[in-house]
py3Dmol code that shows the C-alpha trace and the ligand (Angstrom):
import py3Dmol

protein = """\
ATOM      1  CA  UNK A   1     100.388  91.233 108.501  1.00  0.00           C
ATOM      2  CA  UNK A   2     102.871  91.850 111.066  1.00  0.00           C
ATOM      3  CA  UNK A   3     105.860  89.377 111.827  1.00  0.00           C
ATOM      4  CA  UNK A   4     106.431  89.533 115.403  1.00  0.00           C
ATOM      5  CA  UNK A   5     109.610  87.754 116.676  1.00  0.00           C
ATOM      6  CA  UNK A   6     110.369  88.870 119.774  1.00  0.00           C
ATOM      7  CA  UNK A   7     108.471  89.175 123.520  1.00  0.00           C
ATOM      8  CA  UNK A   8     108.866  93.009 122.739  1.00  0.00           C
ATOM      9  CA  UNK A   9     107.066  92.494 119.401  1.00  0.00           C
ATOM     10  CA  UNK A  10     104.768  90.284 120.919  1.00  0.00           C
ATOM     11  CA  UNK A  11     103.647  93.132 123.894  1.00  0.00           C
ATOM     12  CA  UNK A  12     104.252  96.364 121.561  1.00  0.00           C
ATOM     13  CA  UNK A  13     101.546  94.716 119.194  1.00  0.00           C
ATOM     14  CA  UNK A  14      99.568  93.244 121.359  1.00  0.00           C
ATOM     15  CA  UNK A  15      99.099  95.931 124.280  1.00  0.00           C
ATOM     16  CA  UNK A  16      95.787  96.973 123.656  1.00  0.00           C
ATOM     17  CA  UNK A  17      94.549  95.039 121.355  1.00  0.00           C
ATOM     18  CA  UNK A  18      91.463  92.599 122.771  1.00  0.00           C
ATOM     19  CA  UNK A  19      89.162  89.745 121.183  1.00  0.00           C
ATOM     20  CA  UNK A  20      92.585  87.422 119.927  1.00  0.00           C
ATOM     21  CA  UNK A  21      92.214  84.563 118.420  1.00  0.00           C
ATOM     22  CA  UNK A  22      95.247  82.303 118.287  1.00  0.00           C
ATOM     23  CA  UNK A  23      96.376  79.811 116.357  1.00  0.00           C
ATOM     24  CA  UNK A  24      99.127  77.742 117.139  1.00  0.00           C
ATOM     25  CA  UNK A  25     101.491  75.427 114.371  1.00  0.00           C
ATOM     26  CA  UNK A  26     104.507  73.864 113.834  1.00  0.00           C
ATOM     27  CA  UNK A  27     104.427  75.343 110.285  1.00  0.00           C
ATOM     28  CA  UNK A  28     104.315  73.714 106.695  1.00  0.00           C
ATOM     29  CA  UNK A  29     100.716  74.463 106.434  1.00  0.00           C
ATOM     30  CA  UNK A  30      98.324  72.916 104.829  1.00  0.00           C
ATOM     31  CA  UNK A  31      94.584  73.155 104.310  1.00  0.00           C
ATOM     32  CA  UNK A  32      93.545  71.957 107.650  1.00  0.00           C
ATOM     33  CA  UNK A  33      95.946  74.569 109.501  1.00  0.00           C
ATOM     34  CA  UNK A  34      94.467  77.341 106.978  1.00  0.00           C
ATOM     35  CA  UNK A  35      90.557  75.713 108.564  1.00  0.00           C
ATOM     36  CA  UNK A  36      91.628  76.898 111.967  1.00  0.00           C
ATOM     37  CA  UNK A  37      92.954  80.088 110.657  1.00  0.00           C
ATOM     38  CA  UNK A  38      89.314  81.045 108.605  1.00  0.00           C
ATOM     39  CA  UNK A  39      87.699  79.990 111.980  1.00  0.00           C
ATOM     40  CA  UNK A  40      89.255  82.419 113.859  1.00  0.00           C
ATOM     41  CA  UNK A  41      89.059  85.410 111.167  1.00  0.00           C
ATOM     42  CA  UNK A  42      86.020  84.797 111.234  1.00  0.00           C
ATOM     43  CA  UNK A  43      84.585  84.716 114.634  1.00  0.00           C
ATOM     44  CA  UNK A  44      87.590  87.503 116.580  1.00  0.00           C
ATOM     45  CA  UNK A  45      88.845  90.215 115.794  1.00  0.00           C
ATOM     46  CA  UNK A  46      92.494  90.070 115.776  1.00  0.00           C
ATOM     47  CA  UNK A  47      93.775  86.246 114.432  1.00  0.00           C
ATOM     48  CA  UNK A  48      97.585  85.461 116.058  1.00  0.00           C
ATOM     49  CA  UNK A  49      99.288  82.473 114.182  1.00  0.00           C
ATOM     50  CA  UNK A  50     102.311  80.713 115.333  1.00  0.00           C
ATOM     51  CA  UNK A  51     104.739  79.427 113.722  1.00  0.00           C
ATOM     52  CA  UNK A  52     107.289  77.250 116.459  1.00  0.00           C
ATOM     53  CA  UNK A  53     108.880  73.665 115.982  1.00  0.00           C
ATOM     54  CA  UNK A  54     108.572  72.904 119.429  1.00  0.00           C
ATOM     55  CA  UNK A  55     112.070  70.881 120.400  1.00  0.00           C
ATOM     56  CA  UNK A  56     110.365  69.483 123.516  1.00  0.00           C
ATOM     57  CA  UNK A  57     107.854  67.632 122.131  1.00  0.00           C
ATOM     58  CA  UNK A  58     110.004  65.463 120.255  1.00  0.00           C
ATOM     59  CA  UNK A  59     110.876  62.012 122.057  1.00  0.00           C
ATOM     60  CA  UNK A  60     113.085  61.889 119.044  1.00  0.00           C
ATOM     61  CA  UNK A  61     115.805  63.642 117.628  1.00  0.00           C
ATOM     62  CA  UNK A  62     116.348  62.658 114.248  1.00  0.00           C
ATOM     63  CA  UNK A  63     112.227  63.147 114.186  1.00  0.00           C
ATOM     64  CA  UNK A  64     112.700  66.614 115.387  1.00  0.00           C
ATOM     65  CA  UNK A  65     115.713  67.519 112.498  1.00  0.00           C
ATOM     66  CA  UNK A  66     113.408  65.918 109.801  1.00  0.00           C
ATOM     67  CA  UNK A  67     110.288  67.220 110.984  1.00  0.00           C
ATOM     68  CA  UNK A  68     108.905  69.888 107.322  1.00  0.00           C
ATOM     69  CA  UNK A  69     109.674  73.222 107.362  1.00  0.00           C
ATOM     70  CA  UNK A  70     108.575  75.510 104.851  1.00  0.00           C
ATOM     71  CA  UNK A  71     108.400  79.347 106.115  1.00  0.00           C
ATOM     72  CA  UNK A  72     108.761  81.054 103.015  1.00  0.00           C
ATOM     73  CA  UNK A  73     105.850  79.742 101.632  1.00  0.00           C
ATOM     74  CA  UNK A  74     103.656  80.034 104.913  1.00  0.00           C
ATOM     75  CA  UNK A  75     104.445  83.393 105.237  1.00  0.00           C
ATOM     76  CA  UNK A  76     103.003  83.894 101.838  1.00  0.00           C
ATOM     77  CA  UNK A  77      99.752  81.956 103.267  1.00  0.00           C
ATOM     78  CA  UNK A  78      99.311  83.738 105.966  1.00  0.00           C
ATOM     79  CA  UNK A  79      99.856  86.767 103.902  1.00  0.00           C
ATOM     80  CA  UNK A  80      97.283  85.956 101.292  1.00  0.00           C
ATOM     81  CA  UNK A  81      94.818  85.343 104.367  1.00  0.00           C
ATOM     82  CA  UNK A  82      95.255  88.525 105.711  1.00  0.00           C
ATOM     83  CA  UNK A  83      95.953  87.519 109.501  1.00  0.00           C
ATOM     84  CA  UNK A  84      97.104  90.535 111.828  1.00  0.00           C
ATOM     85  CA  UNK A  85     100.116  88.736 113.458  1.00  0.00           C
ATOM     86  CA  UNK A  86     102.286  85.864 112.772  1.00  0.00           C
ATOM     87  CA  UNK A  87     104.643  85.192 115.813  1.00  0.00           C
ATOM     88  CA  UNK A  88     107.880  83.275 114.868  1.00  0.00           C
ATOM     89  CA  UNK A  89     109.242  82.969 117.887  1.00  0.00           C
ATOM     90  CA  UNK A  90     112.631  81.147 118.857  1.00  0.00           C
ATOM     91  CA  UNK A  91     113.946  78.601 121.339  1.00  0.00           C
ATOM     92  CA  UNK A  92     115.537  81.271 123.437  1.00  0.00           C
ATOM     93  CA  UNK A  93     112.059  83.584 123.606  1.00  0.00           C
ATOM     94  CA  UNK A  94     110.120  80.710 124.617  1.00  0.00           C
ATOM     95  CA  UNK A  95     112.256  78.938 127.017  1.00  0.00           C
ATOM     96  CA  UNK A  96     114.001  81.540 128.592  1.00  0.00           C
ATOM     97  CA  UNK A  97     112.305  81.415 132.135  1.00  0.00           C
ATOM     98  CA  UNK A  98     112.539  78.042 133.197  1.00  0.00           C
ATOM     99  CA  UNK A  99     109.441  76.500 134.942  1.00  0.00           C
ATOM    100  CA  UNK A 100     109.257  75.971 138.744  1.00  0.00           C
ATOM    101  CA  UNK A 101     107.303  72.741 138.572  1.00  0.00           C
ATOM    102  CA  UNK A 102     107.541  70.068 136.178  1.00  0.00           C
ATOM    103  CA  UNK A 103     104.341  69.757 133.935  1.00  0.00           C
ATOM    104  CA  UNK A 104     103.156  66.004 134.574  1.00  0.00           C
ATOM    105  CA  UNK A 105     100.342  63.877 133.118  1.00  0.00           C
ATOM    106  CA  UNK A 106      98.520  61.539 135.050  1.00  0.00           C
ATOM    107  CA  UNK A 107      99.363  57.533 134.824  1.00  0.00           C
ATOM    108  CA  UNK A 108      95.485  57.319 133.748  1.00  0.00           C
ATOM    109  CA  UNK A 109      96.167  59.869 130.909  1.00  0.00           C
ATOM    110  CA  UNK A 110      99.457  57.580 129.743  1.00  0.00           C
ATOM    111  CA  UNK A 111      97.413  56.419 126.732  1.00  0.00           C
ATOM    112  CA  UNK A 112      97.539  56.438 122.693  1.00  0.00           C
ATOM    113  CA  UNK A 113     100.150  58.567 122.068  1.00  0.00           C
ATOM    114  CA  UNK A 114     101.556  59.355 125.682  1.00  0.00           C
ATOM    115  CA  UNK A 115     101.821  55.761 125.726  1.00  0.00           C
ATOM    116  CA  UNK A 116     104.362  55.526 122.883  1.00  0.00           C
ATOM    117  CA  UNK A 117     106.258  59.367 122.813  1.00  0.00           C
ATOM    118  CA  UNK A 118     107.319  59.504 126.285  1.00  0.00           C
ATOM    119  CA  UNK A 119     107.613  63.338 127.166  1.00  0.00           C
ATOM    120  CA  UNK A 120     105.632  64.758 124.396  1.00  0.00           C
ATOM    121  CA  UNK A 121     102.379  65.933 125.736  1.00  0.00           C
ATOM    122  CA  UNK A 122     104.016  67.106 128.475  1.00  0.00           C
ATOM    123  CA  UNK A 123     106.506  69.588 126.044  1.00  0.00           C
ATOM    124  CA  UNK A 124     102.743  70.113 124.088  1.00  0.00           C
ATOM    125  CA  UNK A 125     101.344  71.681 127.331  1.00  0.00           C
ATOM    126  CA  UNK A 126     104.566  73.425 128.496  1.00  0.00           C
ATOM    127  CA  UNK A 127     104.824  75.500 125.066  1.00  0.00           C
ATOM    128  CA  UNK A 128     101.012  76.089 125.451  1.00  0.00           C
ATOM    129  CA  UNK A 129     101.571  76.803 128.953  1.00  0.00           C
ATOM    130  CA  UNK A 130     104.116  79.587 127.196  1.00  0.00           C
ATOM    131  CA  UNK A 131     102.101  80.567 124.649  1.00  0.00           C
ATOM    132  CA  UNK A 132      98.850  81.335 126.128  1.00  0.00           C
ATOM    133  CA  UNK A 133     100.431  83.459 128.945  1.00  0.00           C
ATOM    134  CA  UNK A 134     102.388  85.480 126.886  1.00  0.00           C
ATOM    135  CA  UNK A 135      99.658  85.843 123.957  1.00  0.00           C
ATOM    136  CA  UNK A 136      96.221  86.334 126.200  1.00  0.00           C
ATOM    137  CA  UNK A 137      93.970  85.178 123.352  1.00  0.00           C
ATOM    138  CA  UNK A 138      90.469  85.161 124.128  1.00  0.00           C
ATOM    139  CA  UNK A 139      89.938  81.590 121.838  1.00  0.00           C
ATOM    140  CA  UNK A 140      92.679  78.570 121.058  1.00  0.00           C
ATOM    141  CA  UNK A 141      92.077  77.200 117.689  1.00  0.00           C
ATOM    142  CA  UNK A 142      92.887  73.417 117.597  1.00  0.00           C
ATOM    143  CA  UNK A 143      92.448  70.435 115.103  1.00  0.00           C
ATOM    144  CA  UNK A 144      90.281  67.592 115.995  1.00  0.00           C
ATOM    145  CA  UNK A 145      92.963  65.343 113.692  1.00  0.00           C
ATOM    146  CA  UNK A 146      95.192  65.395 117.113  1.00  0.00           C
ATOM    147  CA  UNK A 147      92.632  64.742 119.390  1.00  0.00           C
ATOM    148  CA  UNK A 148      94.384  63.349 122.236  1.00  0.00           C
ATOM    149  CA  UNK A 149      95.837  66.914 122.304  1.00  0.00           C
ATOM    150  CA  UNK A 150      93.056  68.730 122.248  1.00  0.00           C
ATOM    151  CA  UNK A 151      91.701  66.975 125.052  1.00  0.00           C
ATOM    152  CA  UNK A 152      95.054  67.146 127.297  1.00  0.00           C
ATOM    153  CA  UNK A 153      95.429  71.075 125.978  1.00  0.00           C
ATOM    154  CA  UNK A 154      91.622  71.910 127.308  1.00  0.00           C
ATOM    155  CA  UNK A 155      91.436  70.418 130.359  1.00  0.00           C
ATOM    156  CA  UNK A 156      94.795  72.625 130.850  1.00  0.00           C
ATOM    157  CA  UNK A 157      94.421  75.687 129.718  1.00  0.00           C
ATOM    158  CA  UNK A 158      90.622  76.194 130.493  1.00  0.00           C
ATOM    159  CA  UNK A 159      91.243  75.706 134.335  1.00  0.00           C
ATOM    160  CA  UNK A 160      94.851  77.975 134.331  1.00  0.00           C
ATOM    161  CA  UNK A 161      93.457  81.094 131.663  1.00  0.00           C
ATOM    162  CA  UNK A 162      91.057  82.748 130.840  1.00  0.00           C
ATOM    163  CA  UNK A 163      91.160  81.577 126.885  1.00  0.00           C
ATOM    164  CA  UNK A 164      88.930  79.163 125.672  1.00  0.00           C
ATOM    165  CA  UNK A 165      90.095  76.164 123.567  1.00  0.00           C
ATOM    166  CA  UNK A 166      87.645  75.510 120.159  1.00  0.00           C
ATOM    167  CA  UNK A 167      88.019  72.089 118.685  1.00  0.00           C
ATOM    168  CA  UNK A 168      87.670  72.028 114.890  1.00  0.00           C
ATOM    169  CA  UNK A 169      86.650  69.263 112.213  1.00  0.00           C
ATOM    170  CA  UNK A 170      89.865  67.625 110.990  1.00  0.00           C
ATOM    171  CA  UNK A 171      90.461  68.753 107.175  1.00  0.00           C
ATOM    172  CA  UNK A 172      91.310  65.608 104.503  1.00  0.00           C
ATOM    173  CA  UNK A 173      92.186  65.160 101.233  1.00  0.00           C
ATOM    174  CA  UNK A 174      89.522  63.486  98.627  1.00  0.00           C
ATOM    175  CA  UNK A 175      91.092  60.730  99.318  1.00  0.00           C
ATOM    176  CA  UNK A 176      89.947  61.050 103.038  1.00  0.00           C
ATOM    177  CA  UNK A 177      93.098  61.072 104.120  1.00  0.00           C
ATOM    178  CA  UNK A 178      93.305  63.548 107.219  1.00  0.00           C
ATOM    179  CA  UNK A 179      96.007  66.291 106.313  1.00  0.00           C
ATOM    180  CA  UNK A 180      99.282  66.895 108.050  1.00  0.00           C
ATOM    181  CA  UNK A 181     102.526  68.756 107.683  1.00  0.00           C
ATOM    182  CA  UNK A 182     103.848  64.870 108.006  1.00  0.00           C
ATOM    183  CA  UNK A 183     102.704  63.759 104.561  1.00  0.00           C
ATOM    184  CA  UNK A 184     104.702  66.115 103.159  1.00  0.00           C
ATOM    185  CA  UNK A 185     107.349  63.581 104.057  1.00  0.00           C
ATOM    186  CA  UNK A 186     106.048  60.786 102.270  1.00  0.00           C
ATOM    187  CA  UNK A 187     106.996  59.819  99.030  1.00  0.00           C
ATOM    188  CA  UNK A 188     104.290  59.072  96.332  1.00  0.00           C
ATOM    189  CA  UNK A 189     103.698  55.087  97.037  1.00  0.00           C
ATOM    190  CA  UNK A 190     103.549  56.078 101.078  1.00  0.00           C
ATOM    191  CA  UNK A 191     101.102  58.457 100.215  1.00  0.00           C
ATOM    192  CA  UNK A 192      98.830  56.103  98.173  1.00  0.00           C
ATOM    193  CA  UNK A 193      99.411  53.236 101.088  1.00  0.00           C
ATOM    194  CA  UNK A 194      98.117  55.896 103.565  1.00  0.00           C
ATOM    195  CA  UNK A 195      95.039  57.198 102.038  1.00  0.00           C
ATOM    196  CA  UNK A 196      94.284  53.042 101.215  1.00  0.00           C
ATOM    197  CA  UNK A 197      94.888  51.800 104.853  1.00  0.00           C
ATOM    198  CA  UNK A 198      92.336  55.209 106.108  1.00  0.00           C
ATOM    199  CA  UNK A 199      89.667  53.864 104.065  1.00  0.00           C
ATOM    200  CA  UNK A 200      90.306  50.268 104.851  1.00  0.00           C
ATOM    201  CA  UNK A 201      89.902  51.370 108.414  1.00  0.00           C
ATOM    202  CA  UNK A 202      87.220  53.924 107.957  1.00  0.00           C
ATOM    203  CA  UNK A 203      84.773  50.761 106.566  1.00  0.00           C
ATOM    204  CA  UNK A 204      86.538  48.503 109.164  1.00  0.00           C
ATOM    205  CA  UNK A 205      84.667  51.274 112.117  1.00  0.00           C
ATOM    206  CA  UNK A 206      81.448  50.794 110.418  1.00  0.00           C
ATOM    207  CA  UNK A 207      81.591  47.144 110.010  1.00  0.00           C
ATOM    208  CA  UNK A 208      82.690  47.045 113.986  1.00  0.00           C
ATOM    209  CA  UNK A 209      78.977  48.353 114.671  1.00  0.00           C
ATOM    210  CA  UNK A 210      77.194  45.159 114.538  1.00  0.00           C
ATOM    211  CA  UNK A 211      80.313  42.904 115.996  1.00  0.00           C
ATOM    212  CA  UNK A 212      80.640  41.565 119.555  1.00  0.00           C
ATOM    213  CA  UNK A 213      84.346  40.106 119.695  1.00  0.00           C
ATOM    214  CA  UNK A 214      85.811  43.713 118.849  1.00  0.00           C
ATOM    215  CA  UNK A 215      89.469  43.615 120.498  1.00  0.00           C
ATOM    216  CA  UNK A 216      89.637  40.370 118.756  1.00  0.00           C
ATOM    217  CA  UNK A 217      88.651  41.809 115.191  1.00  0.00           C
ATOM    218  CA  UNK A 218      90.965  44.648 116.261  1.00  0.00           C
ATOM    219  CA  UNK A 219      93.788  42.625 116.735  1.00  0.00           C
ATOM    220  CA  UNK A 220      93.147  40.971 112.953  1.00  0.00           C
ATOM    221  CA  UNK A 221      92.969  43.995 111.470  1.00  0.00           C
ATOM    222  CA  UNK A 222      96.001  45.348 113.205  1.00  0.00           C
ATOM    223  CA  UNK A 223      97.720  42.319 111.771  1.00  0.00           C
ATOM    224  CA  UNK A 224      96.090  42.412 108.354  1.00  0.00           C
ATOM    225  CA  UNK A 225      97.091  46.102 107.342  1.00  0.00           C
ATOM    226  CA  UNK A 226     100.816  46.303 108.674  1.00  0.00           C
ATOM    227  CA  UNK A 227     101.173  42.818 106.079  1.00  0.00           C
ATOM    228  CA  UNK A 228      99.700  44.524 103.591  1.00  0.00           C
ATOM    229  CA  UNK A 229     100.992  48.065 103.753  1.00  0.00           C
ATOM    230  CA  UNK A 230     104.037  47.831 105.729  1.00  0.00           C
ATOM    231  CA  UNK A 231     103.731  49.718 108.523  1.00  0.00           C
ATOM    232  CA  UNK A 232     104.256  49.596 111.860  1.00  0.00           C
ATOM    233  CA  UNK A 233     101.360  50.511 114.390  1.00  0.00           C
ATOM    234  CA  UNK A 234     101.674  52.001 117.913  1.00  0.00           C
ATOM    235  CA  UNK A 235      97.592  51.228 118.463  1.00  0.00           C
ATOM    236  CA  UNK A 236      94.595  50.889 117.043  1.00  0.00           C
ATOM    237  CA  UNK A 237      91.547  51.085 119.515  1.00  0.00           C
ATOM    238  CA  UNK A 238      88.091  52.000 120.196  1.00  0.00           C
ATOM    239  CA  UNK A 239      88.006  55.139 122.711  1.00  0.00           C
ATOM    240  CA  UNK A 240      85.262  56.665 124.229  1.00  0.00           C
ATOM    241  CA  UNK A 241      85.073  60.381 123.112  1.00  0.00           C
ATOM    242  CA  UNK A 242      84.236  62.584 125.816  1.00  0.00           C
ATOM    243  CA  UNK A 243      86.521  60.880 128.227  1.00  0.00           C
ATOM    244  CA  UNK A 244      89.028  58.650 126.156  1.00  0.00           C
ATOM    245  CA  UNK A 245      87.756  55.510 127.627  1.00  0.00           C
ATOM    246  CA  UNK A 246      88.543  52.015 126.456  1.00  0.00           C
ATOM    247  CA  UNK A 247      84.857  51.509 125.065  1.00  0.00           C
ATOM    248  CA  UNK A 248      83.017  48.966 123.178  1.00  0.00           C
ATOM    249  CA  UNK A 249      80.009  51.500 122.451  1.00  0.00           C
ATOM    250  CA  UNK A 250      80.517  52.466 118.536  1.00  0.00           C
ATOM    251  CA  UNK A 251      78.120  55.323 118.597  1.00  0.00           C
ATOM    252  CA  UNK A 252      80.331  57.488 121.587  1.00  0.00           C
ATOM    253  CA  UNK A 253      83.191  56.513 120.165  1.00  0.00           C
ATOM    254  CA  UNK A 254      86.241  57.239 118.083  1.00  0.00           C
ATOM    255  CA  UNK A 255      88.524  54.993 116.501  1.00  0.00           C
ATOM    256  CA  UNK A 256      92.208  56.104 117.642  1.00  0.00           C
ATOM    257  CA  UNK A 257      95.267  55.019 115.550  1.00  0.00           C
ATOM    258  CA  UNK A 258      98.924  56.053 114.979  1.00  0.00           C
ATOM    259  CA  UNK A 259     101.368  53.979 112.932  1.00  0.00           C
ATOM    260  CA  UNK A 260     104.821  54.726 111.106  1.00  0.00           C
ATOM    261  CA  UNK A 261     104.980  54.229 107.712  1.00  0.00           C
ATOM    262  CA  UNK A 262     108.569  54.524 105.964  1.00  0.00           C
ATOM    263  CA  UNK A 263     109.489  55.834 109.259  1.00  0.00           C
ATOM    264  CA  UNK A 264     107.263  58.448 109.273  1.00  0.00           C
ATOM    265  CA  UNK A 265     104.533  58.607 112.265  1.00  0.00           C
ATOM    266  CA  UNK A 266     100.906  59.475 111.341  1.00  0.00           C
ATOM    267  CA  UNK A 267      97.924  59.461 113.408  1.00  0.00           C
ATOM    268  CA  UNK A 268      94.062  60.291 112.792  1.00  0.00           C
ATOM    269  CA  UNK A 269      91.033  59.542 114.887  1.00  0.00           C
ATOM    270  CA  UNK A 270      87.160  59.214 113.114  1.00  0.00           C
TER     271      UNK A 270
END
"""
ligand_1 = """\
23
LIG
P 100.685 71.192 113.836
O 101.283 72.276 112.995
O 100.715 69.850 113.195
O 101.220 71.200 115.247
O 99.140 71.544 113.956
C 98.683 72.798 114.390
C 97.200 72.701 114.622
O 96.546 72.347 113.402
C 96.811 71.625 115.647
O 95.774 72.113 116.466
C 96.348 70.488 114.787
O 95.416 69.639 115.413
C 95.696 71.236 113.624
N 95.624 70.373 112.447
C 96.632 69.669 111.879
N 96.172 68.949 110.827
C 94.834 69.197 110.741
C 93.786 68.752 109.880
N 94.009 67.897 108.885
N 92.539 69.215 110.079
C 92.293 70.086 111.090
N 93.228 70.546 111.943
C 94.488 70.109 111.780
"""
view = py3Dmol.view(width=600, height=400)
view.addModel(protein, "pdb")
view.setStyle({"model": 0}, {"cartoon": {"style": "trace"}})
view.addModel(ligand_1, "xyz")
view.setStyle({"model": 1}, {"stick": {}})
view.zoomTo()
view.show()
């Protein structure tokens, strides 16, 4: 495994080297990171992981400080998994050309989360921007867990490059609990309250099946669980997959939520 720091690093060890597969992180990984990693061992030839706290994405500041980091012990992941290239670049290599025009999401595509972090996806697709031009991969590994991303990243990257963007199952504890560098923040009792209020809601989507006043169940429930766990959520709705539509059709749909609890932000989609 090589440790590449640098744009020099990056083009020395990438010059000719074809078939990439690339998989970009915010580090602290975790099971479902190490899902996208197998993926792309497994179907390219040469597997690029990133490690890059991304200061743009951040609406929030003390967020950003607080956010896990852990690189001693994902290097020895990474290490143990035998990728080619880990590239831990740093503000300065990434942001050192500044951009012409100002990435911008649509008003119909201020929803869920770009609702509620103003400026993140748009610092999400900048550092992809970034990333993909300076890697080249042939595939983007990307967690289903974040969906909203993966659907703002694709429809970005697939009509600008060349790489294409492969969505992948999001990873959970046996708890069902979706994984994320975030729970690593949470103290025990958070942790138990999380996994509880995922399978509260997981039963509350298949219950929703056979209901016809869904926004006003929604709203109850919304109610109901911030009582009983504490927490605070952003939303909580039914979204059409394919295009993110408000939706009342169970079937093509996902249920979307984010909430904070303890101060700490999670979000998961099923
Ligand atoms: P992050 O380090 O949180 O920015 O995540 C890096 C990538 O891993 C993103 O594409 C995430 O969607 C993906 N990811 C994070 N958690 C999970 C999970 N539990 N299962 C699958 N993919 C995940």
């Amino acid at each position: 495994m090589k440790i590449l720091l640098n744009k020099n690093d990056l083009n020395e060890a990438l010059n000719k080297v074809s078939n990439i597969g690339f998989v970009p992180t915010m580090g602290s990984l975790h099971k479902g990171h190490i899902s996208l990693i197998k993926k792309s061992l497994n179907e390219c030839k040469y597997t690029v992981v990133s490690i890059f706290i991304n200061p743009q994405q951040f609406n929030n500041k003390e967020d950003y400080k607080k956010y896990p980091k852990n690189i001693k012990k994902d290097l020895s992941i990474l290490k143990k998994l035998k990728i080619d290239f880990v590239f831990l670049p740093d503000k300065k290599t990434i942001y050192s050309k500044k951009r012409g025009i100002k990435i911008k999401i649509s008003k119909r595509e201020k929803i869920l989360c770009a609702k509620f972090r103003k400026g993140h996806f748009e610092g999400v697709l900048d550092v992809m921007d970034r990333l993909t031009k300076l890697i080249k991969p042939n595939k983007i590994y990307m967690g289903e867990k974040d969906y909203q991303q993966l659907y703002l990243v694709k429809n970005f990257i697939e009509k600008r490059y060349k790489s294409k963007i492969i969505s992948c199952e999001t990873i959970r504890d046996k708890y069902k609990l979706a994984l994320s560098s975030r729970n690593f923040l949470l103290k025990r009792k958070y942790l138990k309250k999380a996994r509880l209020l995922t399978n509260n809601l997981i039963i509350f989507k298949k219950r929703l099946k056979k209901q016809k006043n869904m926004k006003n169940l929604i709203k109850k429930k919304i109610i109901e669980l911030s009582k009983i766990y504490k927490v605070k959520f952003d939303y909580l709705e039914i979204r059409n997959r394919k295009n993110l539509k408000l939706s009342r059709k169970i079937e093509s749909s996902k249920l979307f939520f984010a909430y904070s609890i303890n101060d700490i932000r999670l979000i998961d989609n099923f």
